[in-house]
N, C-alpha and C positions, 0 to 999 in steps of 0.2 A: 475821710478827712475830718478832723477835728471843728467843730461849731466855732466863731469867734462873736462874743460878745462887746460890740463897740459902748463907749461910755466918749462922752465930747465935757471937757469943761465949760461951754458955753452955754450948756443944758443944766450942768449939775451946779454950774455958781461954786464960789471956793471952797465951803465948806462942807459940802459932799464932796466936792472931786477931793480934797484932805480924806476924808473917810474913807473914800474909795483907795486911794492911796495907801494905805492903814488897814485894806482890808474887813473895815469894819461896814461894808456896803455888802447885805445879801440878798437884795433884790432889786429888780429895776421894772418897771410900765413900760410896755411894749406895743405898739400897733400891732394890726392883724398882717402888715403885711412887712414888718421886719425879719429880717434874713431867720432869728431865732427860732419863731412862731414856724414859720413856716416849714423849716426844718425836724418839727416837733406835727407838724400836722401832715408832713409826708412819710413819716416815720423815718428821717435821719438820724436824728436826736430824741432818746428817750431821757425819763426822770435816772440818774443814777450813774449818765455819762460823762465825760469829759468835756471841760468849755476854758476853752483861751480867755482869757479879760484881760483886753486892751483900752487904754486913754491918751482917746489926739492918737491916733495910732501908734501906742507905743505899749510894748507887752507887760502886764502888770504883775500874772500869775495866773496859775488854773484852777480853777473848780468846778463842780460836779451841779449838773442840775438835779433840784430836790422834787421840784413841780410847777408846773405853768397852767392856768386857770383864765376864763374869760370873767373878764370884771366889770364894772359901771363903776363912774365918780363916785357913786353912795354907797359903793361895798368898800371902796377904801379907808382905812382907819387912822389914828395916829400911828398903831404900831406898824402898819405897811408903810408911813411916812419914815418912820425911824430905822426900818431895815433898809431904807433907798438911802441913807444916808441924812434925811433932812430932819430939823426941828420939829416940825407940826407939817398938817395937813395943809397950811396955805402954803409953805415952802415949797410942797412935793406939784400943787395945781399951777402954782406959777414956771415951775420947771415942764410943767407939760405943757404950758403953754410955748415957751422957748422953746420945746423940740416940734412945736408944728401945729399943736392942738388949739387953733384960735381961729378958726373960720364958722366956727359955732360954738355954743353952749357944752362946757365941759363933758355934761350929763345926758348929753348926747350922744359922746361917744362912745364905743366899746374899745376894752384895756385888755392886754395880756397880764396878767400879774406873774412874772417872772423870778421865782425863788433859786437860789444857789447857794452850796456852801465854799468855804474857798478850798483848794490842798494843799498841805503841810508846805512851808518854803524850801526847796531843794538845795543842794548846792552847800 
């Protein structure tokens, strides 16, 4: 069964969920214990497969994971802010904050860093 990677606009604010929309979104921050992650550390999902991309559950397109990596706050850059879709670095920590990440210090937590490319539009 194919991986689906969920994206919610009340995480990503308008202007990533526009991006994402656009395709121009190819990466996302992951806990350790979302569906992806997990799927990739039981061997479901390898780098090179197939992945659904849905928003607000609604199907956006497919693409292929490139690699997934365990991260800290301070391995992330502006350029992992701008392949999630955001402006800078404060846009991407305040979206982590909105998907959950606020019962401690950012730099506390551990991150999946989740890469994808998208595949051609069908149809």
């Amino acid at each position: 069964m194919m991986q689906r990677l969920d994206f919610t606009t009340a995480v990503l604010g308008k202007k990533a969920t526009a991006r994402l929309k656009n395709r121009q979104v190819t990466q996302t921050i992951r806990s350790g214990s979302s569906s992806i992650v997990l799927a990739t550390s039981d061997g479901r999902l390898k780098p090179g497969e197939d992945l659904q991309v849905a928003l607000d559950d609604e199907f956006v397109g497919y693409a292929k994971l490139v690699a997934i990596d365990k991260v800290r706050m301070n391995d992330l850059t502006q350029d992992d802010a701008q392949r999630g879709g955001f402006d800078n670095r404060f846009e991407l920590f305040y979206a982590l904050r909105r998907a959950g990440y606020r019962f401690k210090p950012l730099d506390e937590y551990v991150f999946y860093r989740c890469q994808f490319t998208w595949e051609a539009a069908s149809g």
